[in-house]
C-alpha positions as CSV (number, residue, x, y, z in Angstrom):
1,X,-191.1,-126.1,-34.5
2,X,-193.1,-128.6,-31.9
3,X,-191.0,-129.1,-28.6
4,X,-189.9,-133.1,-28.3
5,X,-190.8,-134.5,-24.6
6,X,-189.3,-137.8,-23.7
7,X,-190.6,-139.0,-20.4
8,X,-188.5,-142.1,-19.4
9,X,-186.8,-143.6,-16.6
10,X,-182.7,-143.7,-17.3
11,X,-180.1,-145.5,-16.0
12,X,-176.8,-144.1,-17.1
13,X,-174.0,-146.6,-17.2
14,X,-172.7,-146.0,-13.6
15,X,-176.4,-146.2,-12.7
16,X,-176.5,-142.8,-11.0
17,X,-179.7,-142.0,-12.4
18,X,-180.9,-145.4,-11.8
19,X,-185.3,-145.5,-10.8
20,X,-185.2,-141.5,-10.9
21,X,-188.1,-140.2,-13.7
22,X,-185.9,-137.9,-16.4
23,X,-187.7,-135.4,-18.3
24,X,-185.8,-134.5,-21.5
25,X,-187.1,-131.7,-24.0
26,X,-185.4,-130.2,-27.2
27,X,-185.9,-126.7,-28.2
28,X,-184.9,-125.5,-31.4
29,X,-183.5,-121.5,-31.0
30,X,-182.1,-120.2,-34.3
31,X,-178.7,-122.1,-35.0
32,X,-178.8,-123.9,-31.4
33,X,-180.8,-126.6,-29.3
34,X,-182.0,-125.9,-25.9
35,X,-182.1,-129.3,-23.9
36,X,-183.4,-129.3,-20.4
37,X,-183.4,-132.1,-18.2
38,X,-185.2,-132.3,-15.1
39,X,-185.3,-134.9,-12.3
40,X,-189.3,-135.5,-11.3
41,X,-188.2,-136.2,-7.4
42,X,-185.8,-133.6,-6.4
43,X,-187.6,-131.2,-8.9
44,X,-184.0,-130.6,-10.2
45,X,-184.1,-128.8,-13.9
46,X,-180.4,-128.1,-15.7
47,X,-180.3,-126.4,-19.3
48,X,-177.9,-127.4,-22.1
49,X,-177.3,-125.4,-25.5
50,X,-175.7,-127.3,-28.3
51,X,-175.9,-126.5,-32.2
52,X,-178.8,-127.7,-34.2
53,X,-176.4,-130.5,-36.2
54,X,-175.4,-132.2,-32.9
55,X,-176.8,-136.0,-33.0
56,X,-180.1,-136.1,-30.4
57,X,-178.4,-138.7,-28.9
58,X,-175.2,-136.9,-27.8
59,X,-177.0,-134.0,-26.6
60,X,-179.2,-136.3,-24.0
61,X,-176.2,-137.8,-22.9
62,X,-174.5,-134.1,-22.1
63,X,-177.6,-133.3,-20.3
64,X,-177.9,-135.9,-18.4
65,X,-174.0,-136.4,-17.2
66,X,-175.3,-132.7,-16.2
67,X,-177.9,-133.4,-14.4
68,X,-176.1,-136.7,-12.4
69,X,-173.2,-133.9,-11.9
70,X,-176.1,-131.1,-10.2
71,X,-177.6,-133.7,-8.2
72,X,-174.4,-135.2,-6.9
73,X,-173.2,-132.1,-5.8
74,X,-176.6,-130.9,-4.4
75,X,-176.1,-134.5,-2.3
76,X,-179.3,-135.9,-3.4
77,X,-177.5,-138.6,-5.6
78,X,-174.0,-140.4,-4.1
């Protein structure tokens, strides 16, 4: 199955990820997804694992509230 690359900029509702480039890609492995998110700037990557039936939509969120969480704690978001 072809990866899915979404390229966007996001702005979460608290704006945390506000004018930061976001790459998102889905990997399907067996019963699971592999989503990776990773921040173009800081070249900051975090890795998700949800199953196969979760909603796209849910599993973006997840791994960007990940990523927002990484990069505060890194102190390169406040």
């Amino acid at each position: 199955m072809p990866r899915k690359v979404l390229p966007y900029k996001y702005s979460m509702p608290d704006n945390s990820l506000k004018d930061r480039e976001v790459i998102i890609e889905f990997h399907p492995v067996g019963s699971s997804v592999r989503v990776s998110a990773f921040d173009v700037i800081s070249m900051t990557e975090i890795v998700i694992q949800g199953p196969v039936g979760t909603p796209e939509r849910l599993l973006e969120r997840n791994a960007l509230n990940r990523l927002a969480f990484v990069l505060r704690k890194k102190g390169i978001l406040t």
